[in-house]
C-alpha positions in Angstrom: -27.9 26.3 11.5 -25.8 29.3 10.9 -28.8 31.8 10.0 -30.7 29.9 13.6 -27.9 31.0 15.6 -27.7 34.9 14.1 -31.3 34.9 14.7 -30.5 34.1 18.6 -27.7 36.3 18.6 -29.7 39.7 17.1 -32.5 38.5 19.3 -30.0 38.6 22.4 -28.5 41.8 21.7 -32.1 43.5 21.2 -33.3 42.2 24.7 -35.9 39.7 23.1 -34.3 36.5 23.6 -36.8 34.9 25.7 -35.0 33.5 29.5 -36.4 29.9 28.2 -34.9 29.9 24.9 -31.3 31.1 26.2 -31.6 28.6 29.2 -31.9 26.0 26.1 -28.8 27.6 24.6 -26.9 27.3 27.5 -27.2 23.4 27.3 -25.6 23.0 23.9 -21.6 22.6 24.3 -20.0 25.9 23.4 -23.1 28.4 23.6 -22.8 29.9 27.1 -19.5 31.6 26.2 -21.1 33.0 23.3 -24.2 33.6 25.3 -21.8 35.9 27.3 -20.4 37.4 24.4 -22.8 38.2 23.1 -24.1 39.9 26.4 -21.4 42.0 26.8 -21.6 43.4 23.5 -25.0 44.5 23.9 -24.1 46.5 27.3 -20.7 47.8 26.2 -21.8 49.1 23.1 -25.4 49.4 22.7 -26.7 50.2 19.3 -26.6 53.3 18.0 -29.7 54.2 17.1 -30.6 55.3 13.7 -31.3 58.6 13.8 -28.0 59.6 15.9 -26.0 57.5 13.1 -27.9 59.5 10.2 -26.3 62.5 11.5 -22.8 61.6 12.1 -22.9 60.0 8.8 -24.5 63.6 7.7 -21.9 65.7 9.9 -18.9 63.5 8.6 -19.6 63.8 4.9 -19.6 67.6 5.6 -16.5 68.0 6.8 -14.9 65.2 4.4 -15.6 67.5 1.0 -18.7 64.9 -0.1 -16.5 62.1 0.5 -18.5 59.1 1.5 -16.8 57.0 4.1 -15.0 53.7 3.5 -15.5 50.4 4.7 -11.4 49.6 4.9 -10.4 52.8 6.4 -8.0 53.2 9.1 -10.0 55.4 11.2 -12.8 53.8 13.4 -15.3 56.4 12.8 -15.3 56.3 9.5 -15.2 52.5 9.3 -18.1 52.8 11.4 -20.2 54.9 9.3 -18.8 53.2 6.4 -20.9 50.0 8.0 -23.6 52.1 8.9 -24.2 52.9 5.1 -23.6 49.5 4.2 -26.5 47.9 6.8 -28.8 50.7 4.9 -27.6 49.5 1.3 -28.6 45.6 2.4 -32.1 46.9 3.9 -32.6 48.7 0.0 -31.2 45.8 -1.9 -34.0 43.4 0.0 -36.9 46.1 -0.5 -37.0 46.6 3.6 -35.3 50.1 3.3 -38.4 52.2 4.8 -39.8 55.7 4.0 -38.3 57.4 7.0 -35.1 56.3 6.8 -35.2 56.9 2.9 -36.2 60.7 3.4 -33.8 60.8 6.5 -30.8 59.3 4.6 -31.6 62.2 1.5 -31.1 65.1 3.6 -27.2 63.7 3.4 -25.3 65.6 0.5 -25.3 63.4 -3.0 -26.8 60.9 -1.0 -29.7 60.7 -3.8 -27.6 59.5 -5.9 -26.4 56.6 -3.7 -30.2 55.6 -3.2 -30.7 55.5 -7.3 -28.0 53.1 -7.6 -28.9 50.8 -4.2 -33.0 50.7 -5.8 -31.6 50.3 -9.5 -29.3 47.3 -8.1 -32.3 46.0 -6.1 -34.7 46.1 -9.3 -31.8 44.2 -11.0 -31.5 41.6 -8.8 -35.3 41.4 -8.6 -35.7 41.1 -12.1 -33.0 38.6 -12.7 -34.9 36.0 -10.0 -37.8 36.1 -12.9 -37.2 33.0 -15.1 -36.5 34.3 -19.0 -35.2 37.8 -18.4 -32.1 39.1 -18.2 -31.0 42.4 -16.8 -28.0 44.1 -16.9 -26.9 46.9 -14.3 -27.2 50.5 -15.3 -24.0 52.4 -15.4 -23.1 55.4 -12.7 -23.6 57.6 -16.3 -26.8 56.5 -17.3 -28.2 56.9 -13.4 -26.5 60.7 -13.4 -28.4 61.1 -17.3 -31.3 59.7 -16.1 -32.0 62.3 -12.6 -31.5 65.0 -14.9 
């Protein structure tokens, strides 16, 4: 029930949600409020788009010394790009990571090294789903050995 619902909310908040379908929602004790929610949040902050996000993340590790943001930091921005990177690691992890983000995302300093470790993690778990083999994760070392 949980993953029907996210599936109604990302389909509300990208426009799609059919009038029919949220008329539907409406009916169930509870949804309208989250039906307006939800609605707010995709006028008051519409999604950034990729592209604009690739270069603050780009423009913020710049000025940060190579530092990669952090999820638990106090400052929203870098939160922000901090879950910005980590929608992109998910999206690598299930194979759905495409080639234009990929080479977009690479023109960010050290980020090449980030991508290793999100495909070598997504091999891993890939592997490990195949009955009779068992995979360990490579170590940052052996990744930095292994670009050389």
């Amino acid at each position: 029930f949980a993953n029907f619902v996210r599936k109604q909310q990302n389909l509300k908040a990208q426009g799609k949600l059919p009038d029919q379908n949220e008329q539907r929602l409406a009916q169930v004790p509870g949804m309208q409020k989250l039906l307006d929610r939800w609605g707010q949040r995709c006028h008051a902050q519409p999604r950034q788009d990729f592209e604009a996000a690739a270069r603050k993340l780009e423009a913020w590790v710049q000025n940060n010394d190579g530092r990669f943001p952090k999820q638990a930091s106090q400052q929203p921005d870098e939160a922000a790009l901090a879950r910005f990177m980590s929608a992109q690691q998910q999206l690598a992890s299930r194979g759905k990571l495409d080639s234009v983000r990929r080479e977009r995302l690479l023109r960010i300093p050290d980020f090449h090294a980030k991508l290793q470790r999100w495909d070598a993690r997504a091999v891993a778990t890939s592997a490990s789903k195949v009955p009779g083999i068992e995979v360990t994760r490579p170590s940052k070392k052996l990744l930095a050995v292994s670009t050389e």
